[in-house]
N, C-alpha and C positions, 0 to 999 in steps of 0.2 A: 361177438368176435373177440375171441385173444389176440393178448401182444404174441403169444408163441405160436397161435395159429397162421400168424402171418409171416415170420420171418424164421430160419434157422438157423445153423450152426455156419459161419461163414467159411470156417476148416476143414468139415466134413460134412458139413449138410445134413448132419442128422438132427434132432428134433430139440428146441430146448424147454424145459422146465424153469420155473420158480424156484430157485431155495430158498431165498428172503427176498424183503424187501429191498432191497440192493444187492441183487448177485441173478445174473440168469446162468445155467449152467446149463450144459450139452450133453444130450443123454448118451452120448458118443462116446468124444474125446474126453469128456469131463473138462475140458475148459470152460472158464467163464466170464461172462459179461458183465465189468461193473454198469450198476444202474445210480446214475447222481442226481436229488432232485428230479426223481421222474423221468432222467431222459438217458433212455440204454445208450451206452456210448462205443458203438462198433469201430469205430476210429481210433480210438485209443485201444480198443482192446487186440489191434493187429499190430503185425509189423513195421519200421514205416514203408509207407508206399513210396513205390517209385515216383522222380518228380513230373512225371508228363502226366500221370495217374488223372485218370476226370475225376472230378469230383463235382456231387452234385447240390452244387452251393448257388444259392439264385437269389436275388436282390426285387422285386417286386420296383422299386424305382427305376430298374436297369432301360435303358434303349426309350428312354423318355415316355413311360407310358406312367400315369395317374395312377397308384397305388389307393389309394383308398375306394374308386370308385371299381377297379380293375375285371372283378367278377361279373359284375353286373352288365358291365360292355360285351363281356365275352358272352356272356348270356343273353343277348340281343341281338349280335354279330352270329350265333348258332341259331336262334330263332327256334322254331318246332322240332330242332334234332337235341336241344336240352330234356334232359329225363324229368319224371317226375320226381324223381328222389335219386339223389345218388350213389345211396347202397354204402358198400364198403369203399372208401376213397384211401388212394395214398397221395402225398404233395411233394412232389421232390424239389430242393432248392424253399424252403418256405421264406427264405429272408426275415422281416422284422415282424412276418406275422399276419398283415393286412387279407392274404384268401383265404387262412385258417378262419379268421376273425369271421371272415365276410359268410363261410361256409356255416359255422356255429350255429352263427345268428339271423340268418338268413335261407337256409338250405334244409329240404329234407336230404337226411342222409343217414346211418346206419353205425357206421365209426370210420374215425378217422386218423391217419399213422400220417405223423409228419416228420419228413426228412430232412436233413442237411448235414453238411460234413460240417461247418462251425456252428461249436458249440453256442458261441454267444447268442449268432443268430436265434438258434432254438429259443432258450433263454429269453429273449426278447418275445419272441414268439406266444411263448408258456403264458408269459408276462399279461402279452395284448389280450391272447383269448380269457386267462382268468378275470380281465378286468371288465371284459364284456357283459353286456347288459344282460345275456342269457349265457350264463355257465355253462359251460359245458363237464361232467366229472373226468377227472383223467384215470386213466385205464391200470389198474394195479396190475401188476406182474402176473395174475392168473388169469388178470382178464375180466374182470368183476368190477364194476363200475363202483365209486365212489358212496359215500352219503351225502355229499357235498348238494346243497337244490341245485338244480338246472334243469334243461334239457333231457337228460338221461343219455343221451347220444354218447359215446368213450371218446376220448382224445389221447393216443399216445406219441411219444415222440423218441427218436432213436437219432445219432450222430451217423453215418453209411457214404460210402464214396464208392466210385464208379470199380475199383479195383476188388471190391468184396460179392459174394452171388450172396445175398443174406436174405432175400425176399423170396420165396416157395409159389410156388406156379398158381396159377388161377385162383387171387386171394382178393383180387380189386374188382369192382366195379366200374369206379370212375379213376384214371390217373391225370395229375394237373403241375404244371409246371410252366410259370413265367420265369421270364427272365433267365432262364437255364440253358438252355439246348445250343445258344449260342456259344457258349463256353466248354461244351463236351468235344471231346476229340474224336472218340471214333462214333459219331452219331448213330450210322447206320448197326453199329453193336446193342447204344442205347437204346437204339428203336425194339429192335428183336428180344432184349430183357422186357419194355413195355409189354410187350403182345404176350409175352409168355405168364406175365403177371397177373394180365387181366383175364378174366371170364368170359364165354363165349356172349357176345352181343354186348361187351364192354365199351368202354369210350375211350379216347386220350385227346387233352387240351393243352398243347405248349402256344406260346407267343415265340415269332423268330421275326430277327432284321431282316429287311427286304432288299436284296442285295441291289435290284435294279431302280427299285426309290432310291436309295444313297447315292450310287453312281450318278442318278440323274441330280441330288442336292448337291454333291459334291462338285458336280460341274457348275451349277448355276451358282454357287456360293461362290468359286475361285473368280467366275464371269464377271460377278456384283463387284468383286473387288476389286479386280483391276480398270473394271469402268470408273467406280467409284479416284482410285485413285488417279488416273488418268484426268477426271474431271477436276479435281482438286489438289493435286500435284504432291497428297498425301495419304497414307493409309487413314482409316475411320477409327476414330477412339475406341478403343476395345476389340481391335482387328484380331488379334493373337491368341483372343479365345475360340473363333472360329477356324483360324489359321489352323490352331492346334488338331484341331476335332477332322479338318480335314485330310491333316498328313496321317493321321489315326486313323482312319477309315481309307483314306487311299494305300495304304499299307496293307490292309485286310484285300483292297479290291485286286491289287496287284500279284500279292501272294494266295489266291485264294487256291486249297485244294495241296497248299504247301505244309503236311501234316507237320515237318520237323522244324520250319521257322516257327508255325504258326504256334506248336506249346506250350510255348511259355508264356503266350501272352492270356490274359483273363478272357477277352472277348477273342473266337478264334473262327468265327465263319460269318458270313453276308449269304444267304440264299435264294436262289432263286427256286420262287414257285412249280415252277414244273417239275426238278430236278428232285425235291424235296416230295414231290408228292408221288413221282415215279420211285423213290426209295422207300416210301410206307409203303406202297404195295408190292414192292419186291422182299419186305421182309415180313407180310402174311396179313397183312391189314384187309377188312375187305372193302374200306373205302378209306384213300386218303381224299382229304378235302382243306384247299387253301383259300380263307376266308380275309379278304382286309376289313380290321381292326381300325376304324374311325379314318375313314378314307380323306385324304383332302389331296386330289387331282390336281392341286396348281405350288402344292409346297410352301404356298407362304405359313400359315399356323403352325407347322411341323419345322421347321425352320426357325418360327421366331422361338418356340417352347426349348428346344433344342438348345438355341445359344444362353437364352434366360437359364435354361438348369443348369449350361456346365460357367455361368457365372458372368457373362459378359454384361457390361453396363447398360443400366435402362437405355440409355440415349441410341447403343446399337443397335439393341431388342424392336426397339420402337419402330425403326426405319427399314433396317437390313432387310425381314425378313420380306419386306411388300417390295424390292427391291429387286433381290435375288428371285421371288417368285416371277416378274417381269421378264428379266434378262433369261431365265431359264425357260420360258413358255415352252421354245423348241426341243428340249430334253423330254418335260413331261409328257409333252403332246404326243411323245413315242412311246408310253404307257398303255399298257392294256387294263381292262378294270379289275385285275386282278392282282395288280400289282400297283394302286391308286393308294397302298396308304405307305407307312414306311413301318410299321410292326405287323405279321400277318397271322393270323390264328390258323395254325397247324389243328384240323379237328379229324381222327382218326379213330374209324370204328372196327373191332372185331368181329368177324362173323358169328350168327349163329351156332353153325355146325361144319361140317366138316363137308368140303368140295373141290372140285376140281379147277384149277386156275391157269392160265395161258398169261403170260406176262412177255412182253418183247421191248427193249427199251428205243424212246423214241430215236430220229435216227439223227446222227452226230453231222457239222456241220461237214463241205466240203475238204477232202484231202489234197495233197499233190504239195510240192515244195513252192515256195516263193522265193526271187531273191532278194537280195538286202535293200535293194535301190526300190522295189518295189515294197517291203517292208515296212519301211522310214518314211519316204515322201516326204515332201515340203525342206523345209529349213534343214541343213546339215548337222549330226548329232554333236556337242560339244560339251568338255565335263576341264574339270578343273581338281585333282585330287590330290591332297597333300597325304604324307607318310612319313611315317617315324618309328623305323625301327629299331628294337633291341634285341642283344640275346641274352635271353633269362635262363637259369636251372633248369624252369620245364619247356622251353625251346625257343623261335624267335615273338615277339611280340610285336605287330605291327599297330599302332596307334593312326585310323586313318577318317581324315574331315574332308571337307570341299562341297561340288555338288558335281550333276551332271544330266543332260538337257538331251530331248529328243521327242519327237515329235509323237515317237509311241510308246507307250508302259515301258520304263524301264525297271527292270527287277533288281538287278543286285549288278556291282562291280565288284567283279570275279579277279583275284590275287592267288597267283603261283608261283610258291619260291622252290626252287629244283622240281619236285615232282607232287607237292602239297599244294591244296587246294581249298583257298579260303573265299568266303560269298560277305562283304558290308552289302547290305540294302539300302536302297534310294527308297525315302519319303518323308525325311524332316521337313519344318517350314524354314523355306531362305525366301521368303519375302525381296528381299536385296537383288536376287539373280534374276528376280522380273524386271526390276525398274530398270537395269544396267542392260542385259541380253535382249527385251521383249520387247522393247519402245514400240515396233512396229508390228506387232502382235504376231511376226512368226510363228512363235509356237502355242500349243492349248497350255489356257494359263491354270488348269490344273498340275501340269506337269512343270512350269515353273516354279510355280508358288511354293512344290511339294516335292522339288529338286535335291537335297542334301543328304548327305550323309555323315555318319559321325558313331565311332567305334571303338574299340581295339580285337583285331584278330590273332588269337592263338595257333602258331604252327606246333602244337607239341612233338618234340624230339628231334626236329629244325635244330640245327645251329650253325655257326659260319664258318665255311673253308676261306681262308686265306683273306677276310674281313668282308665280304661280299659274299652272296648268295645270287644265282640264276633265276632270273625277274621276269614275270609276267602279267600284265593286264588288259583286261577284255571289258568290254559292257555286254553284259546279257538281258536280252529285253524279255519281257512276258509271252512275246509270240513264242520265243524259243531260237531267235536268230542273237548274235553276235556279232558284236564290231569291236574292232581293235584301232588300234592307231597308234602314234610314234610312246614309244616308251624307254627305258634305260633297261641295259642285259641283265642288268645286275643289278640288288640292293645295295647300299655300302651301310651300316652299322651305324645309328647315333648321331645321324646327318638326314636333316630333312630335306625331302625330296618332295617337287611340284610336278605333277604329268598333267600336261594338259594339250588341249586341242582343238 
């Protein structure tokens, strides 16, 4: 297999050649791809891309799963639907290298094309497999493997992001990707690139976060805390690193489905199972299949590994996670086993040949309006939001902190000055808004804990008649309802202003 057999012209699609050692060229356009040390770099050689643009960069440590051991789980979580050899592979996202490594040296397989939009990653990558105990040669520009000993198996690598078509239809066998998919934006686009890539009777292996494990850790973790602090009339040493991880992920669970918040952030979905597996087969898979990835039903291990990686002190690691697995029992106990672990292996086969398919998606929950009082429940919604506005050149600048409390998801506080319309989002940690508002555990102490906000909103083209601006604020919750309450008509200019309620 060639590098050029596999991928083409990202411009016009038409075919490329080798002219040297470092240049691929397009027997088209006659454009060309520099190649650096081995690795064609399609990223550089385009425009820049736009900033929402996916790209397909993947970290093998991502969503707290064991990079070193990673292929081999997944290979015993597929069980008898692993191949005997995996043919031609491509790897999207390779990170620092650990599945290329693990494929090299451990796998039959045919060649293998590894991707990523960061260069370094590659580079790292290039690094791990050259230092491997079996070589593998990497793949000259025509496609002709090395003299280098190894394997004989080709290894190439190319730079590629979501906004380029550079890969030529039915060239894979196997495609693999950790830690990726959770960071693509329009998934269901990258799926239907998969399917087109691979060969009939092909495979596809991503790892994704399991949206209803989190929810369920999320809960039990803010539960540990507030028992925890209630008993001891303080937060636990090291609280701030799990605090943190929670308003991060409650931000995901809140906004999920929110293509234009979600963008800019690195990690940009929490999935659930079914939903995910009704999307591979709407976009020509003939089996999707959702597999947990080292299951543990009661959260405590996945909890404790979790706060140990994103750094919090042994002393928290030690106790928290037997803790929170306790206090949460009733969360998990609501798990199905197919949603028992908190990363899930996405395993997606193409058909054979060519047939005929009926697809209906399952059926959505109940409709009909509700009203607000039935919405809300329990304790009455209450926020507290400071603002400071300016008028700048490119229009008013609202600078806006505080928090704001209620008993179900709230999504954003919604700011209208005359007829513009800006969204801050609620999910910082204010810790503080529990101890003062919750004493009596009113509300779910996810939703306190994970209360704040903190910004600055751009009205561009905004500016002030007569020092004041016509003023409005709303809470908008995740149901899709709205509450309002007392607020000022008007902005006034360079004067902070409290609304609360």
């Amino acid at each position: 297999m060639r590098l050029t057999d596999q991928l083409h012209c990202p411009f016009c699609k038409s075919r490329l050649t080798a002219d040297s050692a470092d240049v691929l060229r397009c027997s088209g356009c006659e454009r060309s791809i520099p190649v650096t040390d081995g690795i064609a770099d399609f990223v550089g050689a385009s425009p820049p891309m736009p900033p929402h643009a996916d790209r397909y960069h993947g970290d093998p440590a991502g969503f707290q799963t064991t990079a070193t051991d990673l292929l081999v789980r997944i290979r015993a979580a597929v069980g008898e639907r692993w191949p005997g050899s995996l043919g031609d592979v491509i790897e999207f996202g390779c990170g620092r290298g650990h599945n290329a490594e693990a494929i090299v040296t451990g796998q039959s397989f045919r060649s293998l094309l590894v991707l990523d939009t960061d260069n370094a990653m590659l580079q790292a990558c290039q690094a791990r497999v050259a230092a491997s105990d079996v070589v593998s040669p990497a793949l000259d520009l025509a496609g002709a493997a090395s003299s280098r000993a190894g394997c004989g198996q080709p290894v190439a690598y190319a730079t590629l992001s979501g906004a380029q078509d550079c890969i030529r239809d039915a060239v894979a066998d196997t495609v693999i990707g950790t830690a990726l998919l959770a960071g693509i934006g329009d998934v269901r686009a990258f799926l239907a690139m998969v399917h087109r890539v691979l060969r009939p009777g092909g495979r596809a292996a991503f790892l994704v976060p399991n949206r209803r494990y989190y929810e369920a850790m999320c809960l039990s973790v803010a539960e540990a805390l507030v028992q925890s602090h209630a008993r001891n009339g303080a937060w636990p040493e090291g609280h701030y690193v799990p605090l943190e991880l929670l308003a991060q992920t409650r931000r995901l669970l809140v906004h999920r489905g929110d293509v234009g918040f979600l963008a800019n952030l690195e990690t940009k979905h929490l999935f659930d199972s079914d939903l995910l597996q009704d999307l591979g087969e709407e976009v020509g898979f003939a089996a999707a299949e959702l597999i947990p990835l080292d299951p543990d039903p009661v959260g405590a291990e996945t909890m404790r590994r979790i706060c140990q990686h994103a750094g919090a002190p042994a002393s928290f690691t030690d106790t928290f996670g037997a803790l929170a697995a306790a206090v949460g029992r009733p969360f998990f106990n609501l798990l199905g086993r197919q949603d028992s672990s908190a990363t899930t292996l996405l395993w997606l086969t193409k058909a054979t040949g060519p047939g005929v398919r009926v697809f209906s998606h399952r059926p959505g929950p109940p409709g009909g309006q509700i009203g607000v009082d039935v919405a809300l429940g329990g304790a009455a919604p209450r926020w507290s939001v400071e603002l400071l506005a300016r008028d700048t050149p490119a229009g008013i600048v609202v600078s806006v902190g505080g928090w704001c409390l209620c008993n179900s998801d709230v999504k954003w506080v919604r700011l209208t000055l005359g007829e513009t319309v800006r969204h801050a989002p609620v999910w910082r940690p204010r810790p503080d808004v529990h101890e003062v508002l919750n004493r009596r555990g009113l509300y779910q102490p996810l939703n306190t804990l994970c209360s704040g906000l903190a910004g600055e909103l751009v009205f561009e083209g905004v500016h002030v008649e007569g020092g004041a601006r016509p003023f409005r604020l709303e809470i908008v919750l995740a149901s899709g309802v709205v509450v309002s309450g007392p607020a000022p008509d008007s902005l006034v200019m360079d004067e902070t202003v409290v609304v609360a309620h």
